[in-house]
N, C-alpha and C positions, 0 to 999 in steps of 0.2 A: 174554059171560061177565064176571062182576064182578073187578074187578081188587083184593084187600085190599090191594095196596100202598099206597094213599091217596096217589097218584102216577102219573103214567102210566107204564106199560111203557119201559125203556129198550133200543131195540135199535142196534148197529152192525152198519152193511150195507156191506161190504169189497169188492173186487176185490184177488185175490192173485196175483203174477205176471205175466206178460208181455200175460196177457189184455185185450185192449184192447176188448170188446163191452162198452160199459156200460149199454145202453138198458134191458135187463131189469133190472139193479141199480136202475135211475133208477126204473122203474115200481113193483117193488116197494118202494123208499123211501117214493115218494109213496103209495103206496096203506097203507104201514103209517101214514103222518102220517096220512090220513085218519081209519085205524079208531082215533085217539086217542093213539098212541103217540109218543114222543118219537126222532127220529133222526136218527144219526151216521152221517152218508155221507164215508168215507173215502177217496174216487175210485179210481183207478186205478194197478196199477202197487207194491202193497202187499206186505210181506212177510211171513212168521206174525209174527213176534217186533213189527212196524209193529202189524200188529192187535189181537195181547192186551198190546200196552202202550196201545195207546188205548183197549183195552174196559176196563181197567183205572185208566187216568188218567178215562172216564167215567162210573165205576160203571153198565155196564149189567147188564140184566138176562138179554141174549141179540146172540148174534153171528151176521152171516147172512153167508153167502160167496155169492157168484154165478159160476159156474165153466162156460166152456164151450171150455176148452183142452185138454182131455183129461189134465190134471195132477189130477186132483181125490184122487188113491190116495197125494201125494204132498204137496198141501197141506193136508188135512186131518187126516192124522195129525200134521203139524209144528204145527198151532195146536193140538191135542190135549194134546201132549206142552207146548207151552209152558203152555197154561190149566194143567194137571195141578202142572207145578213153580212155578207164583203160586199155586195153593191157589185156583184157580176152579172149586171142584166144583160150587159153585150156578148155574152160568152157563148157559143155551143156548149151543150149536153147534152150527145149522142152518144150512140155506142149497140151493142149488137149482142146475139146468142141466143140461149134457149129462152123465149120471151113467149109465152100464149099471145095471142093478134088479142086479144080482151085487153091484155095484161098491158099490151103496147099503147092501145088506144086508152087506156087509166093513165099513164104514164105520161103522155104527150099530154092529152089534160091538162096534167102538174105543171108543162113546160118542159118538159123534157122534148129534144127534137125527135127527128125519124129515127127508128129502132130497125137494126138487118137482124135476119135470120142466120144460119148457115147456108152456105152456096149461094150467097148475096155478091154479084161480082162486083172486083176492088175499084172499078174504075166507077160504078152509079154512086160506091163509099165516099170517093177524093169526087166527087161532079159535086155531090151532094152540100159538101165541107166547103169547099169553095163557092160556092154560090150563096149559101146561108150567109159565111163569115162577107162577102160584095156587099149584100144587102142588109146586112144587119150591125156592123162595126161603124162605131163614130168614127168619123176620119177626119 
């Protein structure tokens, strides 16, 4: 997909809370630098208000959580709510893991974008990212 930004894709890829499983984070960092994107891996151990001040301090263009603590009903509305009160309406927040299809579809609701499972391949991840950020960024 063509990127009009005349810029690569900026995304921040988080661990929020006590979560200590990074390896799916790592993978899909690396596979988003691949598909040409620029990204901010913020390790582990993050808090919401940690993450939308750094997507914030990095002008990206989208946020990805990688959650497999079973907190996801609990961290994703707190980065919600904080994007909302910075005036990040144009921002992704996406992200992936142990999520119930119940739990995705309450979530999305909120605003939160498309949610991946495990063995979601990287390449529908970065289709997905770039296409949202085409049609959704003020330019």
């Amino acid at each position: 997909m063509v990127n009009p930004l005349n810029r690569p894709v900026r995304v921040l890829v988080a661990k929020v809370g006590l979560d200590g499983h990074d390896r799916g984070a790592k993978v899909i960092a690396a596979a988003l630098r691949d598909a040409g994107m620029e990204v901010i891996y913020t390790g582990l151990r993050q808090t919401p208000e940690m993450v939308v001040n750094a997507a914030l301090q990095e002008d990206v263009d989208a946020i990805g959580i990688s959650i497999l603590s079973g907190a996801h009903m609990t961290v994703f509305p707190k980065i919600i709510a904080r994007m909302k009160e910075k005036g990040m309406h144009d921002v992704l927040l996406t992200g992936g893991g142990i999520i119930p299809d119940a739990d995705m579809q309450e979530l999305q609701e909120m605003g939160v974008g498309k949610l991946f499972p495990p063995g979601t391949h990287t390449r529908d991840i970065s289709d997905y990212i770039t296409g949202w950020v085409a049609s959704h960024r003020n330019f």
